[in-house]
N, C-alpha and C positions, 0 to 999 in steps of 0.2 A: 479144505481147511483154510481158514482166514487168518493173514498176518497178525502176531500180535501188534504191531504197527503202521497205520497206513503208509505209504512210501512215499507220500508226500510231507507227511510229520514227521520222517525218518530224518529228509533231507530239511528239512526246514532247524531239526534240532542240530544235524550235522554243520549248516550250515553257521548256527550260532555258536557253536564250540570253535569253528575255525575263527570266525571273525574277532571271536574273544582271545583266543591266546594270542603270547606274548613275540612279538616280530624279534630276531635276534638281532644281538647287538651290532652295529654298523663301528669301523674306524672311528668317526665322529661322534659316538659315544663311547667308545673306549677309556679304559679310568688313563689317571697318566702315565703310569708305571706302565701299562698292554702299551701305549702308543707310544710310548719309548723304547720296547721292547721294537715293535714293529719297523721304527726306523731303522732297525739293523739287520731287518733282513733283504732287502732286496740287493743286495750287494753279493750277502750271502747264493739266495737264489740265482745269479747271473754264472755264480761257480758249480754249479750245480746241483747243489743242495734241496729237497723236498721239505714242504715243513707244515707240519700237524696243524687241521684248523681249532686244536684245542688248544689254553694253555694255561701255564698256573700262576696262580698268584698270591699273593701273603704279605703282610706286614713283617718286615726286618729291622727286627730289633738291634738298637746299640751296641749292647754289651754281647748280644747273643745272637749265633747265626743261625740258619735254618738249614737242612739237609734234606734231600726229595730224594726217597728212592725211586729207579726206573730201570725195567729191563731191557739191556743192551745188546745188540749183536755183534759176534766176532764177524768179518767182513766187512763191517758198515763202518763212515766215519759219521761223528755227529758235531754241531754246529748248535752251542746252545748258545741263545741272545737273552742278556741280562740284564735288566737293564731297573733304576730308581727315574722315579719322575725329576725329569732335564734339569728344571728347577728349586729342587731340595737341595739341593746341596750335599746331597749324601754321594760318598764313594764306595763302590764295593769292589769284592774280588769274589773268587770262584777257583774253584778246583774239583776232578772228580773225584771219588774216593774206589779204590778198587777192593779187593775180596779181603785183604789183609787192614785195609784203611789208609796206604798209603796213595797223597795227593796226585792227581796227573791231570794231564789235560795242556794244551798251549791256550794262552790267553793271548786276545786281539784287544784292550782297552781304548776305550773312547779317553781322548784326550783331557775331557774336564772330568773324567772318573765317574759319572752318572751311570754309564754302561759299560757291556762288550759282549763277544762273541768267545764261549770257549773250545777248543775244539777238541775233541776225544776220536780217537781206532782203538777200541778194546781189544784186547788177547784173545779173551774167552768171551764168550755168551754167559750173560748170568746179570745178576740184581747188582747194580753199581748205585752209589748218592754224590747227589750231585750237592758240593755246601758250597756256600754263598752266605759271606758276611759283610759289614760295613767294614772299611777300611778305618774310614779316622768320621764320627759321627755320634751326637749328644740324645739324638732321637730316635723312633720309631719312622719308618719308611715305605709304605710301601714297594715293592719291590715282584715283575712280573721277566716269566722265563717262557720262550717260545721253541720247541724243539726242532730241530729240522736234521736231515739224514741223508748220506748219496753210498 
């Protein structure tokens, strides 16, 4: 019985599917919100901390903050970096939200308010939100969070 495709047209079609997709995204193409996210962490990771090669990102609005839920372990401390592009001029803050909705977390803030690091040891295992709003700010901002855990 004969392939339905010769294995030379196999690899010839394979080969132009890889060359076609898209190379992921490098530091240096990072929007500015990830690459201000980023500079807060290598500090992080010298204390121990792991940190997810995913991470999220959104526009943060003025008036209105954003909340990301994510599930948390009891055992683990977490180390979130938060950070608005360097240059906007936007300041935020953060806190987590626990099962009842009350705020926790210790905040590390960058001194011009652009970022920080918040840190969270949850109680329990279970779905926490992590909100993040503008402090004192007339616009919309970008604004990206990278999670890391030890």
């Amino acid at each position: 019985m004969r392939p339905f495709l010769p294995a030379h047209l196999l690899l010839c079609l394979l080969m132009c599917l890889l060359l076609g997709a898209p190379m992921p995204a490098t530091a240096a193409e990072a929007s500015p919100a990830l690459a201000s996210a980023e500079k807060l962490v290598p500090q992080q990771e010298k204390e121990g901390y792991e940190f997810r090669s995913e991470s999220w990102e959104n526009p943060l609005e003025a008036k209105m903050g954003r909340a990301v839920r994510m599930q948390l372990f009891k055992g683990n401390e977490y180390a979130f970096c938060i950070a608005a592009p360097r240059d906007s001029g936007a300041k935020i803050t953060a806190a987590v939200l626990d099962f009842e909705g009350k705020p926790g977390g210790d905040l590390l803030p960058v001194k011009e308010g652009w970022g920080l690091v918040l840190y969270y040891k949850p109680a329990k295992t279970g779905t926490y939100a992590i909100a993040i709003r503008q402090v004192d700010g007339a616009a919309a901002v970008p604004c990206a969070m990278i999670i890391g855990w030890k």
